[in-house]
C-alpha positions in Angstrom: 212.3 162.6 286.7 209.7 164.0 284.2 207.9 167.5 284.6 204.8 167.3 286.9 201.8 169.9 287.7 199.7 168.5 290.4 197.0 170.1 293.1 198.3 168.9 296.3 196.1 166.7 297.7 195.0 166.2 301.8 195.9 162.8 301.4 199.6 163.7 301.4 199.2 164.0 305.5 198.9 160.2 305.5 201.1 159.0 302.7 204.0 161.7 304.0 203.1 160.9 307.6 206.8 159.8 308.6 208.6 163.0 307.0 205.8 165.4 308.3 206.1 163.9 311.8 210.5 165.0 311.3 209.4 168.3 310.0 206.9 168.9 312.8 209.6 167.6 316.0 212.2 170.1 314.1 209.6 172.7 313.5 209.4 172.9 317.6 213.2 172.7 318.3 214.0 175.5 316.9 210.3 176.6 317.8 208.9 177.3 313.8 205.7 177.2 313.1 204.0 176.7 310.2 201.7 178.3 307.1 198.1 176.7 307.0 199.1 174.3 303.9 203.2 174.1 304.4 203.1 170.4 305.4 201.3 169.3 302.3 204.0 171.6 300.1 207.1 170.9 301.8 206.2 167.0 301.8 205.1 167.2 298.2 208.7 168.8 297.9 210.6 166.4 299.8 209.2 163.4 298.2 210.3 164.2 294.9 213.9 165.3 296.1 215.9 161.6 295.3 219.1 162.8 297.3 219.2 165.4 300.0 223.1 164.8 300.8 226.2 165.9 299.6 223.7 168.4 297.1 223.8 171.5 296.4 219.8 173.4 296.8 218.7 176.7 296.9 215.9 177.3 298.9 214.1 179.9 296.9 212.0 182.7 298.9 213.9 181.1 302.6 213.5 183.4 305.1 213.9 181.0 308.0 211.7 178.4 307.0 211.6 174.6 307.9 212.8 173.3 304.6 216.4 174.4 304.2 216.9 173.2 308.0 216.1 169.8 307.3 217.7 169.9 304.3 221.2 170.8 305.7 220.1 168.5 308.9 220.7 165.5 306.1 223.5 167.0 304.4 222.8 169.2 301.9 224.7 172.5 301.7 222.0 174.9 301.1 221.7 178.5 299.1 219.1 180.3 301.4 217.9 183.1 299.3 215.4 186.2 300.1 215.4 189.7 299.7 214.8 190.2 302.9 217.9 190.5 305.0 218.6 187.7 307.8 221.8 189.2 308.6 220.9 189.6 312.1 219.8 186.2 312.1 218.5 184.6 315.5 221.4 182.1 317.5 218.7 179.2 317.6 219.5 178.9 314.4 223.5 179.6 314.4 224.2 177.4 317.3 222.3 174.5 315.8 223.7 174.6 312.3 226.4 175.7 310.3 225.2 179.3 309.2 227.8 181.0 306.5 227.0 184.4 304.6 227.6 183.9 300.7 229.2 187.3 300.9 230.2 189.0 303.7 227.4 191.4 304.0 224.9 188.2 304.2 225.6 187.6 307.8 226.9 189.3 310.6 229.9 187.9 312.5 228.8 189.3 315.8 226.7 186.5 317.4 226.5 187.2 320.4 223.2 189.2 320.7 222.1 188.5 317.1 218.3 187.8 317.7 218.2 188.5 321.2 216.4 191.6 321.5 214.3 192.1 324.0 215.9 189.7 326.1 216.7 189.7 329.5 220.7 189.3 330.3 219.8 186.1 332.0 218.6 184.5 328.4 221.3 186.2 326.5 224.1 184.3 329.0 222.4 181.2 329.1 222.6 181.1 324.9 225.9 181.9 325.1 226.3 179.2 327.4 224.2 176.6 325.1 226.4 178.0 321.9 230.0 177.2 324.2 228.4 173.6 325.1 227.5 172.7 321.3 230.9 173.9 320.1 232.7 172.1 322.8 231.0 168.8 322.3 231.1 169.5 317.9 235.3 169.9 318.9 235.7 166.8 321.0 233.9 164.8 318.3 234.9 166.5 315.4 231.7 166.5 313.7 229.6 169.6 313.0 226.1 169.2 314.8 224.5 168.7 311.4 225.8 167.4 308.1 225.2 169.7 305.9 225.2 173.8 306.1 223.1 177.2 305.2 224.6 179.6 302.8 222.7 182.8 303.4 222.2 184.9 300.1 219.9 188.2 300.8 219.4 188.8 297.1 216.1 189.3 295.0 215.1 186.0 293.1 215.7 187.9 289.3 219.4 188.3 289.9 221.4 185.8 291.5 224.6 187.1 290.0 226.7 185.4 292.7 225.2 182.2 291.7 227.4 180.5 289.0 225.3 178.7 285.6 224.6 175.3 286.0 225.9 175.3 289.3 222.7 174.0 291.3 221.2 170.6 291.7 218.0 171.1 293.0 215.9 174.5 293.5 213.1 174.3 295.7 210.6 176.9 296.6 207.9 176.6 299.1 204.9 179.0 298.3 207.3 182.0 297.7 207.2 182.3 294.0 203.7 183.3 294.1 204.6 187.2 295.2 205.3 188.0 292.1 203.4 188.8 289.2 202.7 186.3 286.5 205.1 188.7 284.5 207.7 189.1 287.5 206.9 185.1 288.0 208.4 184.7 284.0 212.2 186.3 285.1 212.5 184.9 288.6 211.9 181.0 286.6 214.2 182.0 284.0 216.8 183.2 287.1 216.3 179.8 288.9 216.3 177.7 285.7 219.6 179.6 284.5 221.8 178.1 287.6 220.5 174.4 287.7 222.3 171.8 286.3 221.4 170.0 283.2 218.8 167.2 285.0 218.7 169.2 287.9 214.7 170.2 288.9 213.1 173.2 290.1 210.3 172.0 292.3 208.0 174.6 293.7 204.5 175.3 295.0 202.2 177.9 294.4 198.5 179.0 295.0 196.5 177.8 292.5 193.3 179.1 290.9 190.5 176.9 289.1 190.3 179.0 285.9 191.8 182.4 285.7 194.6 183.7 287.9 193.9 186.2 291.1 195.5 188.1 293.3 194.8 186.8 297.2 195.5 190.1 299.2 194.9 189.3 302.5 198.3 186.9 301.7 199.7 189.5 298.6 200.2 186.2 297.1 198.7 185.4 293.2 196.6 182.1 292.8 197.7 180.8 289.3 195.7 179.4 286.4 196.8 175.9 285.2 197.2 177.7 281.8 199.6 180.5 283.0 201.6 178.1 285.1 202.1 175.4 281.7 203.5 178.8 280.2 205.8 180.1 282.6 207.5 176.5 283.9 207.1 175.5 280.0 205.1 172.7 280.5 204.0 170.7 277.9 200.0 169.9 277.1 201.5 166.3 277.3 202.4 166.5 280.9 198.6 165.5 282.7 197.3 167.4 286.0 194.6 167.0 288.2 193.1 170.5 288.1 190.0 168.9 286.6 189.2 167.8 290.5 189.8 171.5 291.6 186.6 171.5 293.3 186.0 168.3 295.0 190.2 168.6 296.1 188.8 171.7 297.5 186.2 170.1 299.3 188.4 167.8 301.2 191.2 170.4 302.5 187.9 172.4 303.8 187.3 169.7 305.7 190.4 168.5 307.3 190.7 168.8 310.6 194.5 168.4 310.9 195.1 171.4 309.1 192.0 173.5 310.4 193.1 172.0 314.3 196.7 173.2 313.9 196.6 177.0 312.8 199.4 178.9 313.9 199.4 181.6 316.1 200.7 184.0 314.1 197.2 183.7 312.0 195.4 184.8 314.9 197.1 188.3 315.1 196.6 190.0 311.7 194.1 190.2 308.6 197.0 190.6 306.6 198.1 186.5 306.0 196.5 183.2 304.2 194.4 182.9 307.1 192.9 186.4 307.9 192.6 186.5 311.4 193.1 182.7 312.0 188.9 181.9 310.4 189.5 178.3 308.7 188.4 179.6 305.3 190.7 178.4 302.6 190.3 180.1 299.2 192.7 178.2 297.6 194.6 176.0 297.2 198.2 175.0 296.7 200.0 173.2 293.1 203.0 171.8 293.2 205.3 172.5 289.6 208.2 170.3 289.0 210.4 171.4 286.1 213.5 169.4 285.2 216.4 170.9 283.2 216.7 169.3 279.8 220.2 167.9 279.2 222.5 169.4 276.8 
């Protein structure tokens, strides 16, 4: 697979329409929602990913995101990394997949209110009883109830010292990266580029700016420069890009009314997001980097 850089175009809702339509039914199972442009990224992501199972992928900047759900739900054992702690993570998640702590401080073993505050006693019996159900039917069949399973890893991206070299097959990072600084950006590629495999790719996406690179922050997110982003990924001038349509690429995601249509709620509650206040007003948009590791 060769390096890409690429604005990510609307017209990945049609051409991904099959995958998004997966991500969106498991997105309401276990009752996700998404950020304004997340289909576009983690479809751009997915179609470059030529083997999900029996892999080994960090998802880079997890919290509890889509991605590493579907990934695992086709067989992929997955590195969940964050610096945020999901130690207390919520049972809709542990009684749908296999959920393991790298270390023991990663997750808590005590399930059975993880996630549940604020719920009534009621709720908190009938997930115990949905939990006993799963595992009795996972026991008579002896099958988990996915393929694959999470790994959580609550570690900052710069220092994955759990994390073996050339370990990983595939890093992938949906619009994470870009809460760091263009320096900070520099270590955390260096980190993630450290543990793949030789031919192994780091494929990530990023807010993207159409000359110089700008801090969003309503989202505390940076919108990078093609330039900057050629630097830090090492990509060569070679490699072509499409950030000569900026503008009329801009023009279209303003106008699409599948993304403006489907805001999530969560938009609609603060200022402080990619979406201030849930006004359809993108500022920017989204790039997709695809680094692959050089062979020895």
């Amino acid at each position: 697979m060769p390096d890409r850089i690429e604005l990510l175009p609307v017209s990945l809702l049609d051409s991904e329409r099959e995958r998004i339509n997966e991500l969106k039914q498991l997105a309401r199972r276990l009752k996700l929602e998404f950020g304004w442009h997340y289909l576009l990224d983690i479809s751009w992501i997915l179609s470059l990913v030529e083997q999900i199972s029996n892999r080994k992928i960090i998802d880079a900047g997890a919290g509890t995101g889509v991605i590493q759900w579907y990934l695992a739900e086709n067989g992929a054992e997955v590195i969940s990394v964050d610096r945020e702690s999901r130690k207390n993570l919520a049972s809709k998640f542990r009684r749908r997949f296999t959920v393991e702590g790298l270390r023991p401080e990663d997750l808590s073993s005590d399930t059975a209110f993880s996630g549940s505050t604020g719920k009534s006693l009621k709720s908190v019996a009938a997930d115990r009883l949905d939990r006993f159900r799963i595992s009795l039917g996972n026991f008579s069949s002896g099958e988990n109830s996915v393929a694959g399973r999470i790994l959580l890893y609550n570690q900052d991206l710069t220092n994955l010292l759990d994390i073996d070299d050339e370990s990983i097959d595939t890093v992938v990072a949906v619009s994470s990266l870009e809460h760091n600084s263009p320096e900070g950006l520099e270590h955390v590629v260096a980190e993630l580029m450290r543990v793949l495999k030789p031919g192994g790719e780091l494929l990530a996406t990023l807010g993207a700016s159409s000359d110089e690179a700008w801090f969003h922050e309503p989202s505390k997110g940076w919108c990078y420069s093609e330039a900057t982003l050629r630097r830090i990924f090492q990509i060569s001038s070679d490699t072509r890009s499409n950030f000569a349509e900026y503008d009329s690429l801009m023009e279209k995601l303003v106008d699409n009314k599948e993304l403006k249509d489907n805001l999530a709620s969560f938009y609609f509650k603060s200022g402080d997001n990619g979406m201030p206040w849930g006004e359809w007003k993108p500022e920017y948009q989204t790039v997709g980097v695809c680094k692959v590791k050089k062979e020895a």
